[in-house]
C-alpha positions, 0 to 999 in steps of 0.5 A, a space after each residue: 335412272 335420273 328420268 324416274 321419280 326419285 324420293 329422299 325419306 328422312 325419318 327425324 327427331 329432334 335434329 334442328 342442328 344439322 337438318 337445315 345442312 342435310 336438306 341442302 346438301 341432299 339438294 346438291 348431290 341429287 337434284 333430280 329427287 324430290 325430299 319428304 321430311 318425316 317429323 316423328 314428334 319432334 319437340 324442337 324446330 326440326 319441322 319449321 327448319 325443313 319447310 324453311 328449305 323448302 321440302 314436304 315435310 308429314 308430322 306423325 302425331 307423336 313419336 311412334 319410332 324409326 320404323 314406323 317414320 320410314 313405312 310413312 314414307 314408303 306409302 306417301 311414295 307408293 301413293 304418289 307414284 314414285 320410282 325409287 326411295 332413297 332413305 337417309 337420317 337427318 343427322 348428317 352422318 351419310 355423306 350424300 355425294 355417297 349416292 351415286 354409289 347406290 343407283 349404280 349399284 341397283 342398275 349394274 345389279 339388277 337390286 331392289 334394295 341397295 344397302 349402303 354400307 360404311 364398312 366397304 371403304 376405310 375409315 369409319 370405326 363405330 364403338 364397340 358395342 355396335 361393332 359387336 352387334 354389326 358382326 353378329 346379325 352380318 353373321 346371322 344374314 350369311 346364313 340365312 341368305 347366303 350374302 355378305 351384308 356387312 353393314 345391317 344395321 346402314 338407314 342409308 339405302 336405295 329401294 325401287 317401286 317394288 320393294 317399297 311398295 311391299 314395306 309400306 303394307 301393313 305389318 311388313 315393316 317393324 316400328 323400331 329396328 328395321 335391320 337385318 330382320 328386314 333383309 331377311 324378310 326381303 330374301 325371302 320374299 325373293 328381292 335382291 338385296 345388295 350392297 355399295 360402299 358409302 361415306 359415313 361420318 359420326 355425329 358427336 353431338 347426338 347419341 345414336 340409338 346404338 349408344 349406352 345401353 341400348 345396344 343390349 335392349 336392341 341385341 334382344 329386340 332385333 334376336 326376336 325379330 329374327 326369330 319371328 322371320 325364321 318362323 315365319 318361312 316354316 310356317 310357309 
């Protein structure tokens, strides 16, 4: 695995506080990838600091939402020849000494995306609302897969060349929320889709796009999604 071309995708907004320490250690616990920033509209100095550490960094336009950072980093590693994408958030909530975890896990698998999952080793406890979003679209991925996905919702991920390569086109990734919609889109395009356990700590200085009241607007968006896939394997 370290001989293939590896390469972090970081979709950030505005997390000048902890991206100077997430590059660094992104450096230290995988030296054999390559780092691509995804600025998606950031207002503050997250992009200086990133071309401060050294690494690639695409400026999207404006904030066009996580999805659409990440898809801009499928087609920049599809474009450039790369092996595997391991994508992370900027706000140093994914421990990446975690890492190995997930290339072990897509070599003894046989995946081709490895899901890093929070919930596989003890300690981390989200709040509430999230808990209840985790538990019901883990549900909906039992179903409709037959796996136990128990972190759906996990940015911390490993895809190989194929997966990547299918999320980079077109309409085959969300703009948003890429969650459990995207593992169920996955199955049935037949990839295998697996998990590893991972550390994960919280961020207290930034509000998830799970806090306050966005978990109901996610809870909505994401049952549209899902629906959309579902109707979309009877059409086929």
């Amino acid at each position: 695995m370290a001989r293939k071309r590896h390469l972090i995708v970081i979709p950030a907004l505005n997390e000048e506080k902890t991206i100077g320490t997430v590059i660094r250690n992104a450096k230290e616990y995988a030296p054999y990838a390559d780092i691509l920033l995804i600025n998606d509209g950031s207002t503050d100095n997250t992009a200086a600091i990133a071309r401060q550490e050294g690494v690639r960094v695409i400026d999207l336009p404006f904030n066009l939402g996580y999805g659409a950072a990440l898809q801009t980093g499928f087609r920049f590693a599809e474009r450039h020849g790369y092996d595997f994408v391991i994508t992370m958030d900027a706000d140093g909530q994914h421990v990446l000494s975690s890492v190995e975890n997930l290339l072990a896990a897509m070599e003894h698998e046989a995946a081709d995306v490895v899901i890093g999952s929070r919930f596989l080793k003890e300690g981390y406890r989200p709040g509430i609302p999230r808990a209840i979003g985790i538990w019901l679209f883990s549900k909906i991925a039992k179903m409709y897969t037959g796996a136990t996905i128990t972190d759906p919702t996990s940015g911390f991920q490993l895809l190989n060349r194929k997966a990547f390569s299918y999320l980079s086109q077109g309409d085959n990734y969300p703009l948003d929320y890429p969650d459990v919609n995207i593992i169920m889109a996955l199955h049935r395009k037949k990839f295998r889709v697996v998990e590893a356990p991972v550390i994960m700590v919280k961020s207290p200085d930034k509000k998830s796009m799970h806090s306050g009241l966005r978990p109901v607007l996610y809870v909505i968006k994401m049952t549209l999604a899902v629906i959309m896939v579902m109707m979309g394997r009877e059409r086929e």
